[in-house]
N, C-alpha and C positions, 0 to 999 in steps of 0.2 A: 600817621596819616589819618589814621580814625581818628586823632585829636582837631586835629587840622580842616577834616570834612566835619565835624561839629560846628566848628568854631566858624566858617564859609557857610552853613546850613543858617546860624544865627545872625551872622553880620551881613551877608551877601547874596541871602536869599536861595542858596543851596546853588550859587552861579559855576558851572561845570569848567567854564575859561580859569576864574579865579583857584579853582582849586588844582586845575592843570600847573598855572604858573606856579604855585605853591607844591608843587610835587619835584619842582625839578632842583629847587634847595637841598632837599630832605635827599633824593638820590647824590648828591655830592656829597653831602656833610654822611653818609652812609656809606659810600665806598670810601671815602678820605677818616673815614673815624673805624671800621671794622678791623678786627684783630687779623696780624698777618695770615696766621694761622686757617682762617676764615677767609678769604679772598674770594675763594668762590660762592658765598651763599648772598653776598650782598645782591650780585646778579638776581637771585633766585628770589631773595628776599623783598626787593623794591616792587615787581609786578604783583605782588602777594598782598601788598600795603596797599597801593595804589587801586584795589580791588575794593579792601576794609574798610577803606574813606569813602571811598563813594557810594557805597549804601547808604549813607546817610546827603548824600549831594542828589543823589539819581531821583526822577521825578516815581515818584509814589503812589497804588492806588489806595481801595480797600483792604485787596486778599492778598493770597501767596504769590498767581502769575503774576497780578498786576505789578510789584514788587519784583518780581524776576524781570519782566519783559521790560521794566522802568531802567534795572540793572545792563543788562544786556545791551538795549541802545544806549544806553550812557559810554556803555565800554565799545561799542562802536564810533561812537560820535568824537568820541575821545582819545583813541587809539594811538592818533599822534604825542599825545602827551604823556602816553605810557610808553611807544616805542623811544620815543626821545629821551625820555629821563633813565628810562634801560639802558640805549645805547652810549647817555653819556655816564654810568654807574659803571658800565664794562669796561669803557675807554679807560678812564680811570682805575681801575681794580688791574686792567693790563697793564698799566704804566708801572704801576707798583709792585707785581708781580714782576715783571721786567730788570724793577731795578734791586728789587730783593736778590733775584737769582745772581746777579751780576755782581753783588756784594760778596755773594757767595765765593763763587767763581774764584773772584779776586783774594779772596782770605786763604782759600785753600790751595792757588797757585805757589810751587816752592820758589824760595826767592834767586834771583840768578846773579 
């Protein structure tokens, strides 16, 4: 995502929409590529990225607040496109945990 909020910072003038849409890839291909094992940190991990990135999107002054308070509303303004690409990172990370367990389930069932 800090690649991504670069590369939106360069092309697209640091446009908080474009880099929304471009978030919500990166949380799929993120719950759908993480290690079983790991299932739950993708959750943990997409709102953590999606913070990264947009420091370099978020409008910018001179000093530190202005820079925080640039941050801040961004992640207000943009909230939907954090809780969305969360809730669809979870949906999926649940499906597959779901069907992990149920594999399970099924291997360790004795046969009748």
């Amino acid at each position: 995502m800090l690649a991504l909020g670069g590369l939106d910072a360069l092309l697209f003038g640091a446009s908080p929409t474009v880099y929304g849409v471009l978030f919500l890839p990166v949380c799929v291909l993120t719950a759908a590529w993480v290690r079983k094992a790991d299932l739950v940190t993708a959750v943990i991990v997409v709102p953590i990225a999606f913070v990264l990135g947009l420091v370099l999107v978020a409008d910018s002054g001179d000093g530190t607040g202005d820079r925080l308070m640039g941050l801040f509303t961004a992640l207000a303004t943009e909230a939907g496109w954090l809780y969305g690409g969360t809730l669809l990172a979870g949906v999926i990370v649940t499906v597959r945990k779901v069907r992990l367990m149920r594999r399970r389930v099924a291997r360790n069932r004795p046969p009748a």
